[in-house]
N, C-alpha and C positions, 0 to 999 in steps of 0.2 A: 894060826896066829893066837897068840896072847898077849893080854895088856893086862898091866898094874896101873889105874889109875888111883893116883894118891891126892888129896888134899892138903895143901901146904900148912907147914906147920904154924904153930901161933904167933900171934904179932902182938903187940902195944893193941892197937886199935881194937880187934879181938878181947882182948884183956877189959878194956875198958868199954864191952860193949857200941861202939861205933860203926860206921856203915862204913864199909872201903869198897870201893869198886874200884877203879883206875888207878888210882893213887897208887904209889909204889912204895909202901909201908914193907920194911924189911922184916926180918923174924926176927924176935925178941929170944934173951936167952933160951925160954924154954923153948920154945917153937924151935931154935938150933937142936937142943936136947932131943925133943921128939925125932925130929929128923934124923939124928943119929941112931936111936934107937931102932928105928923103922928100916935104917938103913943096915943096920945089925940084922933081923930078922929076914931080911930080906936077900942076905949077903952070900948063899950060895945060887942064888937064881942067877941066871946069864943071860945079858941084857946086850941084846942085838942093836938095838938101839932107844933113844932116850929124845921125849918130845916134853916142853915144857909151854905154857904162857909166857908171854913175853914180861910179866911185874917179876919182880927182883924176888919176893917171898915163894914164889912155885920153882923160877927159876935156880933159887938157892937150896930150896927143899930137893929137886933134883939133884941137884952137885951134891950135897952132904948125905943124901942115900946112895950116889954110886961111890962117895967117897970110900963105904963102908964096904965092898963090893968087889970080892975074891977075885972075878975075872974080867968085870967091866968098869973099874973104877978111872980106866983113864977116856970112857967114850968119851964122844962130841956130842952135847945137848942140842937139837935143834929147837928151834920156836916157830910157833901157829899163834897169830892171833886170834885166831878163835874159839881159842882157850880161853880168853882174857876173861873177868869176870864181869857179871853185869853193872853197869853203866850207871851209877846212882848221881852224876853231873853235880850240881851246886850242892846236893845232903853228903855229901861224902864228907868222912868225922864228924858228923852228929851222929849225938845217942841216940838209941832207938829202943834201950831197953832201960827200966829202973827211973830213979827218981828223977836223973837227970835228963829225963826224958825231953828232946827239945827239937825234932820233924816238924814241919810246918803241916801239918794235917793231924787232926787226932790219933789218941793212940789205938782205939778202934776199926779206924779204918786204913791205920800202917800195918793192924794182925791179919789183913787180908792176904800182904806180902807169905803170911806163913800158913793161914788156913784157909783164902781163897785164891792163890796165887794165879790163879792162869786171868782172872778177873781184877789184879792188881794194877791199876796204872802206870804206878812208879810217880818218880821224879818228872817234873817236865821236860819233854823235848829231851828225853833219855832211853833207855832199853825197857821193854815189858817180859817177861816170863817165857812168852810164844817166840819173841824175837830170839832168845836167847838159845832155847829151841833151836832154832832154824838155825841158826850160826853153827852149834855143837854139832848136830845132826850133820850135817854140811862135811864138817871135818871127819866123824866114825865113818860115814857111809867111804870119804875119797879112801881114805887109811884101811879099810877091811875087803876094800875092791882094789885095792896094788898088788896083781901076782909076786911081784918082785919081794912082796912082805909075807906071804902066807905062811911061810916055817917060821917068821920071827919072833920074839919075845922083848913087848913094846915097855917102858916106864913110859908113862906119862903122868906129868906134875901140872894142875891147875886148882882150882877154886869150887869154895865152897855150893854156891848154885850154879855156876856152871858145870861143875860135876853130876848134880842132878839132873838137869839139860840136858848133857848128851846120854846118862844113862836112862833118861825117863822113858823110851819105849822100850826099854828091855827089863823093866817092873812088871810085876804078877799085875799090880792098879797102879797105870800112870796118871787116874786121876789124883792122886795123893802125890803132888809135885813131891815135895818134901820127906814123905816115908817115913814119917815120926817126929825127925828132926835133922838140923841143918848139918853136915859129916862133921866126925870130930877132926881136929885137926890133926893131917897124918892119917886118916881113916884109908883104906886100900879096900879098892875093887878092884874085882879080878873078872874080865870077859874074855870069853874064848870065842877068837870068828873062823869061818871055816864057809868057803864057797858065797862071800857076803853076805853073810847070816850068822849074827853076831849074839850071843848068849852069855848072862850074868852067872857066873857058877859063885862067888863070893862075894859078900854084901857087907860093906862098911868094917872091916877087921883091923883093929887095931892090934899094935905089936908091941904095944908099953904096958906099965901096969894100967890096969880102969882106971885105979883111984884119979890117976893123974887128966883123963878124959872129962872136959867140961864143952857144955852146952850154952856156948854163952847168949846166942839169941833166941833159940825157942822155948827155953825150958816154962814152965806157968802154963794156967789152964789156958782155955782156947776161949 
Protein backbone atom coordinates (compact mmCIF):
# COMPACT_ATOMS: atom_id res chain seq x y z
CA UNK A 1 0.00 0.00 0.00
CA UNK A 2 0.81 3.59 -0.69
CA UNK A 3 -0.48 6.93 0.38
CA UNK A 4 -0.16 10.61 -0.87
CA UNK A 5 -1.11 12.29 1.90
CA UNK A 6 -1.38 15.99 0.88
CA UNK A 7 -2.36 19.22 2.81
CA UNK A 8 -4.97 21.40 1.29
CA UNK A 9 -4.20 24.07 -0.62
CA UNK A 10 -4.34 27.77 0.65
CA UNK A 11 -7.37 29.71 1.84
CA UNK A 12 -8.24 33.37 2.75
CA UNK A 13 -7.74 32.49 6.42
CA UNK A 14 -4.41 30.97 5.77
CA UNK A 15 -3.47 34.19 3.99
CA UNK A 16 -4.43 36.29 6.70
CA UNK A 17 -2.84 34.23 9.35
CA UNK A 18 -6.08 33.02 11.18
CA UNK A 19 -7.03 29.76 13.01
CA UNK A 20 -9.53 27.57 11.03
CA UNK A 21 -10.28 24.30 12.43
CA UNK A 22 -14.05 23.37 11.58
CA UNK A 23 -14.95 26.12 9.68
CA UNK A 24 -15.27 25.36 6.01
CA UNK A 25 -13.18 28.01 4.50
CA UNK A 26 -12.83 27.22 0.82
CA UNK A 27 -9.53 27.61 -1.13
CA UNK A 28 -8.74 30.99 -2.36
CA UNK A 29 -7.44 31.40 -5.92
CA UNK A 30 -4.09 30.38 -5.25
CA UNK A 31 -4.62 27.41 -3.01
CA UNK A 32 -6.90 26.33 -6.41
CA UNK A 33 -3.56 27.12 -8.35
CA UNK A 34 -1.46 25.04 -5.95
CA UNK A 35 -3.76 22.20 -6.20
CA UNK A 36 -3.62 22.16 -9.74
CA UNK A 37 -0.12 22.25 -9.91
CA UNK A 38 0.34 19.34 -7.48
CA UNK A 39 -2.26 17.67 -9.21
CA UNK A 40 0.13 18.06 -12.39
CA UNK A 41 3.01 16.50 -10.72
CA UNK A 42 1.19 13.97 -9.56
CA UNK A 43 -0.70 13.10 -12.71
CA UNK A 44 0.96 9.81 -13.87
CA UNK A 45 0.41 8.16 -10.52
CA UNK A 46 -2.75 5.75 -10.39
CA UNK A 47 -4.99 6.37 -7.64
CA UNK A 48 -6.99 3.37 -6.60
CA UNK A 49 -8.69 5.26 -4.45
CA UNK A 50 -9.11 8.78 -2.87
CA UNK A 51 -10.04 9.70 0.90
CA UNK A 52 -10.54 13.34 1.88
CA UNK A 53 -11.85 15.33 5.38
CA UNK A 54 -14.89 16.12 5.24
CA UNK A 55 -14.33 20.65 5.06
CA UNK A 56 -14.72 21.67 1.57
CA UNK A 57 -10.82 22.98 1.22
CA UNK A 58 -9.15 19.14 1.49
CA UNK A 59 -12.17 17.91 -0.09
CA UNK A 60 -11.70 20.39 -3.15
CA UNK A 61 -7.88 20.06 -3.03
CA UNK A 62 -8.80 16.34 -3.72
CA UNK A 63 -10.97 16.83 -6.75
CA UNK A 64 -8.63 19.46 -8.39
CA UNK A 65 -5.41 16.88 -8.00
CA UNK A 66 -7.45 13.95 -9.50
CA UNK A 67 -8.78 16.49 -11.93
CA UNK A 68 -5.27 16.54 -13.26
CA UNK A 69 -4.95 12.87 -13.28
CA UNK A 70 -4.21 10.50 -16.53
CA UNK A 71 -6.13 7.54 -15.09
CA UNK A 72 -7.96 8.41 -12.10
CA UNK A 73 -9.55 11.75 -12.66
CA UNK A 74 -13.08 10.42 -12.71
CA UNK A 75 -12.70 8.39 -8.86
CA UNK A 76 -15.24 8.77 -6.17
CA UNK A 77 -13.66 10.68 -3.16
CA UNK A 78 -14.68 9.22 0.01
CA UNK A 79 -14.65 11.11 3.45
CA UNK A 80 -13.38 10.22 7.15
CA UNK A 81 -14.01 12.53 9.66
CA UNK A 82 -11.05 11.87 11.24
CA UNK A 83 -9.34 13.74 8.96
CA UNK A 84 -10.93 16.80 10.02
CA UNK A 85 -8.72 19.34 11.51
CA UNK A 86 -8.36 20.28 15.04
CA UNK A 87 -11.19 21.82 16.78
CA UNK A 88 -10.21 25.47 17.76
CA UNK A 89 -14.35 26.07 18.87
CA UNK A 90 -14.99 29.90 19.59
CA UNK A 91 -10.90 31.14 18.37
CA UNK A 92 -11.64 30.04 14.91
CA UNK A 93 -10.75 33.33 12.49
CA UNK A 94 -8.71 34.88 15.06
CA UNK A 95 -5.28 35.81 14.30
CA UNK A 96 -2.83 34.13 15.84
CA UNK A 97 0.06 35.61 14.12
CA UNK A 98 1.56 39.45 13.68
CA UNK A 99 0.11 42.52 15.00
CA UNK A 100 -3.26 41.72 14.83
CA UNK A 101 -2.67 39.37 17.04
CA UNK A 102 -6.11 39.02 19.11
CA UNK A 103 -6.34 34.80 21.11
CA UNK A 104 -7.64 35.43 24.23
CA UNK A 105 -4.49 34.23 26.09
CA UNK A 106 -1.00 35.70 25.58
CA UNK A 107 0.99 35.31 22.79
CA UNK A 108 3.51 33.38 24.79
CA UNK A 109 1.60 30.94 25.90
CA UNK A 110 -0.42 30.40 22.21
CA UNK A 111 3.72 29.49 20.87
CA UNK A 112 3.19 26.43 23.12
CA UNK A 113 0.61 25.37 20.29
CA UNK A 114 3.95 25.20 17.98
CA UNK A 115 6.90 24.52 20.47
CA UNK A 116 5.30 22.85 23.30
CA UNK A 117 2.40 21.27 21.59
CA UNK A 118 1.62 17.97 23.29
CA UNK A 119 1.46 20.44 26.46
CA UNK A 120 -0.88 22.88 24.62
CA UNK A 121 -4.45 23.18 26.15
CA UNK A 122 -6.07 24.60 23.27
CA UNK A 123 -9.33 26.40 23.05
CA UNK A 124 -11.82 25.46 25.69
CA UNK A 125 -13.91 22.58 25.73
CA UNK A 126 -12.18 21.82 22.25
CA UNK A 127 -9.32 19.28 20.84
CA UNK A 128 -5.72 19.01 22.41
CA UNK A 129 -2.73 17.65 20.27
CA UNK A 130 -2.86 14.04 22.09
CA UNK A 131 -6.69 13.89 21.03
CA UNK A 132 -6.03 14.59 17.78
CA UNK A 133 -3.43 11.85 17.94
CA UNK A 134 -5.77 9.48 18.76
CA UNK A 135 -8.47 10.25 16.11
CA UNK A 136 -5.67 10.20 13.11
CA UNK A 137 -3.92 7.14 14.47
CA UNK A 138 -7.48 5.54 14.66
CA UNK A 139 -7.92 5.97 11.03
CA UNK A 140 -3.88 4.94 9.54
CA UNK A 141 -3.99 1.93 11.84
CA UNK A 142 -8.08 0.80 10.26
CA UNK A 143 -6.76 1.75 6.44
CA UNK A 144 -3.20 -0.12 6.56
CA UNK A 145 -4.84 -3.30 8.24
CA UNK A 146 -7.70 -3.61 5.25
CA UNK A 147 -6.29 -6.80 3.20
CA UNK A 148 -8.64 -5.68 0.67
CA UNK A 149 -6.29 -2.43 0.34
CA UNK A 150 -2.71 -3.76 0.48
CA UNK A 151 -1.84 -3.48 -3.46
CA UNK A 152 -3.59 0.01 -3.34
CA UNK A 153 -2.30 3.44 -4.13
CA UNK A 154 -4.33 5.76 -1.47
CA UNK A 155 -4.60 10.07 -2.04
CA UNK A 156 -5.58 11.39 0.83
CA UNK A 157 -6.45 15.20 1.31
CA UNK A 158 -6.61 16.70 4.93
CA UNK A 159 -5.00 19.30 7.17
CA UNK A 160 -2.42 20.92 8.29
CA UNK A 161 -1.97 19.39 12.19
CA UNK A 162 -3.87 16.68 11.42
CA UNK A 163 -1.56 15.70 9.02
CA UNK A 164 1.05 15.79 11.57
CA UNK A 165 -1.16 13.68 13.79
CA UNK A 166 -1.38 10.81 12.00
CA UNK A 167 2.14 10.90 10.62
CA UNK A 168 3.79 11.73 14.16
CA UNK A 169 4.80 8.18 15.06
CA UNK A 170 6.30 7.40 11.95
CA UNK A 171 8.98 10.53 12.57
CA UNK A 172 12.85 9.84 13.27
CA UNK A 173 11.44 12.38 16.88
CA UNK A 174 7.85 12.34 17.44
CA UNK A 175 8.54 14.53 20.13
CA UNK A 176 8.89 17.53 17.65
CA UNK A 177 5.04 17.40 16.91
CA UNK A 178 5.49 20.00 14.21
CA UNK A 179 9.09 19.08 12.44
CA UNK A 180 10.23 22.53 11.90
CA UNK A 181 6.97 23.78 10.78
CA UNK A 182 3.36 23.65 10.08
CA UNK A 183 3.13 21.54 6.08
CA UNK A 184 3.12 24.01 3.32
CA UNK A 185 0.08 24.03 1.69
CA UNK A 186 -0.13 21.06 -0.89
CA UNK A 187 2.90 19.63 0.88
CA UNK A 188 2.72 15.63 -0.02
CA UNK A 189 3.69 12.69 2.12
CA UNK A 190 4.33 9.66 0.78
CA UNK A 191 4.03 6.23 3.35
CA UNK A 192 4.34 2.95 2.39
CA UNK A 193 2.44 0.27 4.64
CA UNK A 194 2.99 -3.34 4.21
CA UNK A 195 1.81 -6.07 6.79
CA UNK A 196 0.40 -3.04 9.23
CA UNK A 197 3.59 -1.43 9.35
CA UNK A 198 3.47 1.65 7.82
CA UNK A 199 6.78 3.78 6.82
CA UNK A 200 7.33 7.53 5.82
CA UNK A 201 9.69 7.26 2.61
CA UNK A 202 8.79 11.14 1.78
CA UNK A 203 8.62 14.12 3.76
CA UNK A 204 6.67 17.20 3.08
CA UNK A 205 7.50 17.55 -1.14
CA UNK A 206 6.14 20.19 -2.63
CA UNK A 207 5.46 20.17 -6.58
CA UNK A 208 5.38 24.11 -7.23
CA UNK A 209 8.04 26.46 -7.52
CA UNK A 210 9.42 27.13 -3.48
CA UNK A 211 9.27 30.69 -4.07
CA UNK A 212 5.45 30.39 -4.08
CA UNK A 213 5.65 28.13 -0.46
CA UNK A 214 4.81 30.21 2.65
CA UNK A 215 4.78 29.58 6.20
CA UNK A 216 2.19 31.43 7.42
CA UNK A 217 2.12 30.33 11.22
CA UNK A 218 5.39 29.16 12.49
CA UNK A 219 7.79 31.25 10.79
CA UNK A 220 9.88 33.70 13.88
CA UNK A 221 12.01 32.55 16.48
CA UNK A 222 10.66 30.27 19.21
Amino acid sequence: MRLYIVRHGETRLNKEKRLQGRVNEPLNQSGVDLALVTGQGLSDIHFDAAISSPLVRAYDTARLILSQNKTSSNLTISVDPRLVEIDWGSWDYLTCRGDEYNVPISKEEFDKFYYDSFNFRGAPDTETIPQVCERTASFLQELIHKKDMQDKTILIAMHGCAMRALLNPLYDDPSDFWQGNVPMNCAVNIVDAENGKAVLVEKDKILYDASLAVDSYTSGPK
